[in-house]
N, C-alpha and C positions, 0 to 999 in steps of 0.2 A: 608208894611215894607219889606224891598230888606232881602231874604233869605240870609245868607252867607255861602251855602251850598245847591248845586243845583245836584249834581253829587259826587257819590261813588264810588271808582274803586276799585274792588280786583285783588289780584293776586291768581294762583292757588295754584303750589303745592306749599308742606310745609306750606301753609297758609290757604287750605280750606280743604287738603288731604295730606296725607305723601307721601314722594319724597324721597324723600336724601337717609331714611335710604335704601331702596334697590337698592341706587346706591351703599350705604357700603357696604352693604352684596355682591355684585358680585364682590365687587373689592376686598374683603376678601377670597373670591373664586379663582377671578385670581392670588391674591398671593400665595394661597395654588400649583394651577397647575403649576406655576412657582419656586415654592420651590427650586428646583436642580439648580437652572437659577441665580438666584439673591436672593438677602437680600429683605423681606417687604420694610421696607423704602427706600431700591433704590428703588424699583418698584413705590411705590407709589410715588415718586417723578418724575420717568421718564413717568410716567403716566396723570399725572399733567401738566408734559410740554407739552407733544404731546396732550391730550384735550386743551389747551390755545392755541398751533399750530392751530389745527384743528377747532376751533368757526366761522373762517372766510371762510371756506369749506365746512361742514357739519351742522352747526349753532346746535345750544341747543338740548341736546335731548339724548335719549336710543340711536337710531342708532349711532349718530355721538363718544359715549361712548365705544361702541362696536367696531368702526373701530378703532378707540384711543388705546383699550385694544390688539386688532387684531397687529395692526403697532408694538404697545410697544413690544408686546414678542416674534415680529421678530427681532428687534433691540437690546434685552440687551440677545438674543440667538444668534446672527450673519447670522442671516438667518437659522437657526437650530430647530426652533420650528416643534414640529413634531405634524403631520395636526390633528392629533387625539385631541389635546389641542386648538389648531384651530376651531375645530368641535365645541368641548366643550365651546368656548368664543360666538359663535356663537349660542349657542341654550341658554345660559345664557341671552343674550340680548333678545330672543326672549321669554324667561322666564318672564324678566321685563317688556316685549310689553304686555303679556299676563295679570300680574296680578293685582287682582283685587281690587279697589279703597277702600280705607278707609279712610272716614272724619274724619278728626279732632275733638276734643270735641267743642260745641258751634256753627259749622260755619252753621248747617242750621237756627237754630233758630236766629244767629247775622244776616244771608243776611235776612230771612226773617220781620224780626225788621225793619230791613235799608228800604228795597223795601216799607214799609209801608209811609216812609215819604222823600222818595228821589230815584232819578232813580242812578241803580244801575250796572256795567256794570265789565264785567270780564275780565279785561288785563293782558295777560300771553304769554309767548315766548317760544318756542321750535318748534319739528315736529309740524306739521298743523295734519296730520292722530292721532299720538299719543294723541294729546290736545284735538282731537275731542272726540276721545273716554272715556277719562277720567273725560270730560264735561259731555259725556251722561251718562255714569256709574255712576258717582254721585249723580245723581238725583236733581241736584242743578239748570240745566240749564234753565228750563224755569221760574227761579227769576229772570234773568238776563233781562234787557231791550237791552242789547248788549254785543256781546263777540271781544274783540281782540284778533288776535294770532298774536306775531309779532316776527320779527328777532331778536329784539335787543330792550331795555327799553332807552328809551333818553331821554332828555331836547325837542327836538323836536316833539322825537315822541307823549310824553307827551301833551302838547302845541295843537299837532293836535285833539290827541282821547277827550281832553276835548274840546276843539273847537267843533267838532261834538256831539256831542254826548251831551254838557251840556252847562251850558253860560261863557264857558272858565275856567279859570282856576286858574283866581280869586275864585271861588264858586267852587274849585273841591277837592276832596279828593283821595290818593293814597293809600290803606292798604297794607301792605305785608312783609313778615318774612325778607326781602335780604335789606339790605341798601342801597349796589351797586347799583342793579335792581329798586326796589321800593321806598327807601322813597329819597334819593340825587335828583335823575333826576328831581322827580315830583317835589319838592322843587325848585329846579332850576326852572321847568319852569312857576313856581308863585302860586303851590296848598300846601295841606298840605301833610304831610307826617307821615304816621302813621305807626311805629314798631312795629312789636307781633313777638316778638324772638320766635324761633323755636331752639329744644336740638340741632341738625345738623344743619350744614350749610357748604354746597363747598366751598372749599377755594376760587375759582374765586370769588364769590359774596362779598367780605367781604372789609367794605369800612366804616371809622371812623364815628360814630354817629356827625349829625349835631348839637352841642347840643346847641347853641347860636341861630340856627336860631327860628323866633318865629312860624312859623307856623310844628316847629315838633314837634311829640310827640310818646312816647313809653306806650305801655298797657301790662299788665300781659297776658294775652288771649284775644279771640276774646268775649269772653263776657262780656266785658267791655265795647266795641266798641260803644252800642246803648246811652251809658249811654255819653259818653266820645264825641259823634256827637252833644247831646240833648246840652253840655254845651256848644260845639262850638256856637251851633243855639241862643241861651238864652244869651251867652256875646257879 
């Protein structure tokens, strides 16, 4: 009998480890060093625009955040930021490079469940050095029968890693907290799509629930996940 379900893909952060929130935290910081400068919510909005500027330059990630945060409080100072705040923006990112990974409740014991009865593979987008690290910090990586680091989540790029990796995409599954990123594209390019909301989430990411289509589906956490594949496998 044809498995309908051959291939597991996760995403990382915010879905196997926390992310976001210590991109809040720094950007809570650069509002502070910018206090004399701008209003919170200008900042946080001109900060916003120049990360969506900036995706197509510096792609996903701490760095590309950092130079965002860097440009932004040249721009709403007029070229007046003075370097000591500079300095400061600059060892804040390098604060976020540095620190250290904490999983989520459930995601070893859910990849470990999964690996049990399906190959398993980790697709995630940003820095290539940052994603490695955070791969190995977590001690999660040798569940994985394969990892992606990629630019950008697509419809195609989708389409390929289950191609490789599994018997397309008919039989593939996509987990992960971003709609945008994770569950749309994979849907698109013919797998399921499976939501585990996460408290945070970047504005970039945020993309209407497919809620007609029939292969998505939303779960309270990742421990539900083994349960919620079994019934895939079984209807």
């Amino acid at each position: 009998m044809m498995r309908k379900l051959t291939l597991v893909g996760f995403d990382a952060d915010d879905t196997l480890w926390h992310n976001e929130r210590f991109f809040q935290l720094t950007q809570n910081r650069f509002a502070e060093l910018l206090a004399d400068y701008a209003e919170p919510g200008h900042l946080s909005a001109r900060l916003l625009a120049a990360e969506r500027r900036n995706i197509g330059r510096y792609g996903y990630g701490i760095k590309g955040f950092t130079l965002s945060m860097i440009e932004t409080a040249i721009e709403v100072t007029e070229d007046r930021v003075p370097a000591r705040i500079i300095r400061q923006l600059i060892g804040a990112g390098q604060d976020m490079l540095a620190h250290p990974i904490e999983l989520l409740p459930h995601a070893r014991a859910t990849v470990e469940a999964v690996t049990e009865t399906h190959r398993v593979v980790l697709i995630t987008k940003g820095d290539l050095l940052d994603q490695e690290r955070k791969l190995a910090q977590s001690g999660l990586g040798d569940l994985f029968d394969g990892v992606e680091i990629v630019s950008e989540k697509t419809q195609a790029v989708y389409q390929e890693i289950f191609a490789r990796h599994g018997a397309g995409a008919a039989q593939a599954m996509m987990v992960g907290n971003s709609m945008r990123s994770d569950v749309v594209p994979a849907i698109e390019a013919g797998g399921w799509g499976v939501h585990v909301p996460h408290d945070l989430q970047w504005d970039l990411e945020h993309a209407e629930a497919p809620e007609q289509a029939p292969r998505y589906r939303s779960i309270g956490d990742l421990g539900a996940l083994p349960g919620l594949v079994a019934r895939i496998e079984a209807g």
